[in-house]
C-alpha positions in Angstrom: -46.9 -39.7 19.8 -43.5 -39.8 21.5 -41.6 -37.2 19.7 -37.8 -35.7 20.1 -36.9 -32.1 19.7 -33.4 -30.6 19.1 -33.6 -26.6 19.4 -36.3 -27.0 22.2 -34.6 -24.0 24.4 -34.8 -21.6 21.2 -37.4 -19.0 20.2 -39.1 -21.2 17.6 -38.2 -24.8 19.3 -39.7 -23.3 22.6 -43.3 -22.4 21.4 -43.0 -26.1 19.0 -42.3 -28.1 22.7 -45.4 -26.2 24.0 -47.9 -26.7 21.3 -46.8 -30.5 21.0 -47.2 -31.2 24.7 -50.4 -29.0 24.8 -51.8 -31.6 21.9 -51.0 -34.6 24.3 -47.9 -35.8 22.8 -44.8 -36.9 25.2 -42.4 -34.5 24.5 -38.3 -35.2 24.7 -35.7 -32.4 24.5 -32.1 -32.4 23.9 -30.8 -29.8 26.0 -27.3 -28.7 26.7 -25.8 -28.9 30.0 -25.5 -25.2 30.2 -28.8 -23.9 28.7 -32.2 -23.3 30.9 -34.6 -25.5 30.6 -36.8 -24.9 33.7 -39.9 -24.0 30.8 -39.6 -27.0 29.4 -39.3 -29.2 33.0 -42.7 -27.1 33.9 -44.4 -28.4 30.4 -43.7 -31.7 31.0 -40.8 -32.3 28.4 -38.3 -34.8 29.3 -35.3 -33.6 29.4 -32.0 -35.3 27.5 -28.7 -34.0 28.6 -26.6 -33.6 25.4 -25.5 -31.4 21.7 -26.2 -32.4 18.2 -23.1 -33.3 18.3 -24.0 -36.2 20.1 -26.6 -37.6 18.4 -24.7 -39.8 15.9 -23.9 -41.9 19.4 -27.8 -41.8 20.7 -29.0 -44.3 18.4 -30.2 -46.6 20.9 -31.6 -43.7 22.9 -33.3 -42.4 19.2 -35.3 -45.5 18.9 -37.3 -45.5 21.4 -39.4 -42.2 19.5 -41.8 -42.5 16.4 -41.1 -38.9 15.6 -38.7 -36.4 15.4 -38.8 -32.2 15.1 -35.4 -31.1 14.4 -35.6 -26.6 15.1 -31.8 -26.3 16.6 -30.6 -23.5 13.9 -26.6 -23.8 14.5 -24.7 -21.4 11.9 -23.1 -21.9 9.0 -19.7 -22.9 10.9 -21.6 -26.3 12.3 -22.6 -27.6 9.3 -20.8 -30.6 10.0 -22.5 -31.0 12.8 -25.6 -30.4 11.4 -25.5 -33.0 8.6 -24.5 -35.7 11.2 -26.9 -34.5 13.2 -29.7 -35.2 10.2 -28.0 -38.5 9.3 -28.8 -39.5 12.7 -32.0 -38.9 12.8 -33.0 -39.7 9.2 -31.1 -43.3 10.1 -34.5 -43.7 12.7 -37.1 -45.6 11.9 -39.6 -42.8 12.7 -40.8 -39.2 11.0 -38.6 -36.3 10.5 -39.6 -32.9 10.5 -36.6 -30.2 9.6 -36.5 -26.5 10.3 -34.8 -25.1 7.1 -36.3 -21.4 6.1 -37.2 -19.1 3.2 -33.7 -17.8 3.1 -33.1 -21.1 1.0 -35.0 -19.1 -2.4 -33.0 -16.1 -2.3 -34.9 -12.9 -3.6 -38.2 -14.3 -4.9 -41.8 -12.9 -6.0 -44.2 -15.5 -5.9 -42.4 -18.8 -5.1 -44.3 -21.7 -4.1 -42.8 -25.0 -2.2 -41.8 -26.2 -5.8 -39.4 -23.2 -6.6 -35.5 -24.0 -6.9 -33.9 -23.2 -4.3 -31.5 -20.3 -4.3 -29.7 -19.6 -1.1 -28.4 -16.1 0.1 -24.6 -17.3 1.1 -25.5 -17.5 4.4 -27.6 -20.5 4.5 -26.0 -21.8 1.5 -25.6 -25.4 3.2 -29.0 -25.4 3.9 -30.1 -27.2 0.8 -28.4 -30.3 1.0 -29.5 -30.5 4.9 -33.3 -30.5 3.1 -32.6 -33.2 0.5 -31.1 -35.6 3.3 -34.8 -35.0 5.2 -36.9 -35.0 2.0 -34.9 -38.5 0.9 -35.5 -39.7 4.4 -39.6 -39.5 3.7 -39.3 -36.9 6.0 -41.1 -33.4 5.7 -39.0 -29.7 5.6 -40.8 -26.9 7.2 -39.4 -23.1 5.9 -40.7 -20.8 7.9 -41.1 -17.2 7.1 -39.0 -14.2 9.2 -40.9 -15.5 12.4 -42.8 -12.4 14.9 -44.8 -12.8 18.0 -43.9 -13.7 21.6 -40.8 -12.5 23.0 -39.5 -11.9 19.0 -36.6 -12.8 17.9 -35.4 -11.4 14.6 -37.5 -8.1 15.4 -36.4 -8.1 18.8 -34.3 -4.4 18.3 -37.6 -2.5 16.7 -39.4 -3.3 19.7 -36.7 -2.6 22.0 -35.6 0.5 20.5 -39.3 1.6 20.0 -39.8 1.5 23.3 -36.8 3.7 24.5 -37.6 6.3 21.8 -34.6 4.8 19.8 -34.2 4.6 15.8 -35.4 1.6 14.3 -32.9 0.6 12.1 -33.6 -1.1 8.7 -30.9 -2.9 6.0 -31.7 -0.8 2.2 -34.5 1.7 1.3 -37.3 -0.4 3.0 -39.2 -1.0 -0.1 -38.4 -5.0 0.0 -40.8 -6.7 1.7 -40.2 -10.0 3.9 -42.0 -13.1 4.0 -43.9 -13.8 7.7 -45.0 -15.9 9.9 -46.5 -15.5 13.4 -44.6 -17.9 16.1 -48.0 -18.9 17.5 -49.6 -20.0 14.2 -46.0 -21.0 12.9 -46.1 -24.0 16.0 -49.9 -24.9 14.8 -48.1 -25.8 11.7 -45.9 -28.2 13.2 -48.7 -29.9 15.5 -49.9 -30.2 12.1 -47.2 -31.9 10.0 -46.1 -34.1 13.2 -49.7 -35.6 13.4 -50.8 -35.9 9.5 -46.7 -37.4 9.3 -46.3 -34.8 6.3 -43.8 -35.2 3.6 -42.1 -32.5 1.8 -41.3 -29.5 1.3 -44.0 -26.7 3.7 -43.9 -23.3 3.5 -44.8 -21.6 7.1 -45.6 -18.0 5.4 -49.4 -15.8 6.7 -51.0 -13.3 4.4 -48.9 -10.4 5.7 -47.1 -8.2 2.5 -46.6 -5.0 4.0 -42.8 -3.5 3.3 -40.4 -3.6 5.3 -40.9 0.0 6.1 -44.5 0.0 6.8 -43.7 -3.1 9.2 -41.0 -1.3 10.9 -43.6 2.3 11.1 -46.3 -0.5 12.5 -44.1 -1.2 15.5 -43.1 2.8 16.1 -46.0 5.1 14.5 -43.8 8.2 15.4 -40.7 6.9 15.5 -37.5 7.5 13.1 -36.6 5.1 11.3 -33.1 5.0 10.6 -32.2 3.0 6.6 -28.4 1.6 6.2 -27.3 1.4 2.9 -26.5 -2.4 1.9 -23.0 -2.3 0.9 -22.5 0.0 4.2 -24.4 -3.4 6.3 -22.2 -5.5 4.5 -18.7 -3.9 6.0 -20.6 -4.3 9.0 -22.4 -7.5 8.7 -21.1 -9.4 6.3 -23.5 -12.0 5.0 -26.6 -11.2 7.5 -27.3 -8.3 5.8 -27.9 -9.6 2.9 -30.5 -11.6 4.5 -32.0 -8.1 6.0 -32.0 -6.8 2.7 -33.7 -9.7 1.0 -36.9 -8.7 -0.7 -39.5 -12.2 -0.8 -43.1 -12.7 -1.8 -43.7 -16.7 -1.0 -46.7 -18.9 -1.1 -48.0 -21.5 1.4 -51.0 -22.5 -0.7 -49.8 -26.2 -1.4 -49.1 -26.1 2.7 -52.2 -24.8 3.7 -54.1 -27.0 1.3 -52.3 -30.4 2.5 -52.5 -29.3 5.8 -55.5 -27.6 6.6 -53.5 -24.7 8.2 -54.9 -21.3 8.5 -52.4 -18.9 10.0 -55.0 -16.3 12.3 -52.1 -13.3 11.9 -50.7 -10.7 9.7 -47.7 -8.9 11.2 -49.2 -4.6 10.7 -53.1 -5.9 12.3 -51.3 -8.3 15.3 -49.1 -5.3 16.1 -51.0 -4.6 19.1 -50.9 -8.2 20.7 -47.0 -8.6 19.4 -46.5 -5.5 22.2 -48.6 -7.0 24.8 -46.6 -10.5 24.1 -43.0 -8.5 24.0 -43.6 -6.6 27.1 -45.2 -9.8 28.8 -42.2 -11.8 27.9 -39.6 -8.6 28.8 -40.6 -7.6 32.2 -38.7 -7.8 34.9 
């Protein structure tokens, strides 16, 4: 398939690129004219100079692909840019695949890819982002707090475990956050890009360890230093709410349609996530 990708330099869009080209596809990147994209040069991708905010002006560039993987996660200040950004790629003739998250049910024990959606406030405007794919025919991927390679979201816990350092943890630690593994996270989109899934997919493994235990995984005799909420907040603001959001999700409908089988849980891979961090950190 000739495929585009937005958010191909990123931590999730970067591990996508490579699992697509790996799979044989032909692989095009939109790429700012200021970010690094020597990685993606080496796999192969082809690289096209531009922002999302250019894509409502790339139309005749946009045809020329049957499929399109859309991981650029701008912030809640570009969702303008975001929604054009969909519009314009929706307006193709070819398949969409949107990177939303679980951040979209809010606090949640058990929900499935057919629970309302109940954003935290900041991914509130993620939503309607996901209706414009879902009425395009197009499919919406959620992925779960992602872990592996050179992290991303757990980045501090490994840093600071490895400097003897707190690790530092939004509430009482009790809450427990919905996974995935990045590795096994990129199978899934391989997947939905070849079967040309529809709907909503939730990108969530088996793990269900609290946030605690997760945290005591990465630093078995390290201190772990807990920040009350409203004390994030005044810090924060909306992000830690997202840090002290406390999800149990299923991917059964996902893994079913799909046939994906994510290999990892976050406490058992803790070993390879070190050998991946340090891999991608030396130096």
């Amino acid at each position: 398939m000739r495929i585009f990708m937005t958010g191909a330099t990123g931590y999730i869009g970067g591990e996508v690129a490579a699992a697509l080209t790996r799979a044989g596809h032909e692989v095009a990147a939109l790429v700012r004219p200021d970010a690094e994209a020597r990685h993606l040069r080496d796999l192969g991708v082809f690289i096209v100079t531009g922002d999302l905010a250019a894509l409502p002006t790339m139309g005749e560039t946009l045809a020329n692909y049957d499929t399109f993987v859309h991981t650029a996660q701008p912030s809640k200040d570009a969702e303008p840019v975001v929604r054009a950004a969909s519009e314009a790629l929706t307006a193709q003739s070819g398949h969409l695949v949107y990177t939303s998250g679980v951040w979209v049910l809010g606090n949640t024990d058990g929900a499935d890819e057919n629970a309302p959606v109940n954003p935290i406030e900041l991914v509130s405007w993620r939503p309607a982002i996901e209706e414009q794919a879902l009425a395009g025919g197009g499919a919406v991927i959620r992925p779960g707090c992602v872990y592996g390679g050179k992290q991303s979201l757990f980045a501090d816990w490994f840093a600071s475990a490895e400097q003897q350092e707190p690790l530092r943890i939004v509430g009482d630690g009790t809450n427990r956050w919905a996974l995935v593994d990045l590795h096994d996270l990129a199978t899934l989109y391989v997947l939905a890009v070849e079967q040309r899934a529809t709907g909503v997919l939730h990108g969530i493994d088996d793990s269900d360890s609290t946030l605690e235990a997760c945290a005591r995984a990465v630093a078995p005799e390290g201190t772990i230093s807990k920040t009350p909420l409203a004390e994030a907040r005044e810090k924060l603001g909306p992000f830690a709410d997202a840090l002290a959001i406390d999800q149990r999700i299923s991917s059964s409908y996902t893994r079913q349609k799909l046939g994906w089988t994510p290999r990892r849980t976050f406490v058992a891979s803790i070993d390879e996530q070190w050998r991946e961090w340090r891999e991608a950190t030396k130096g």
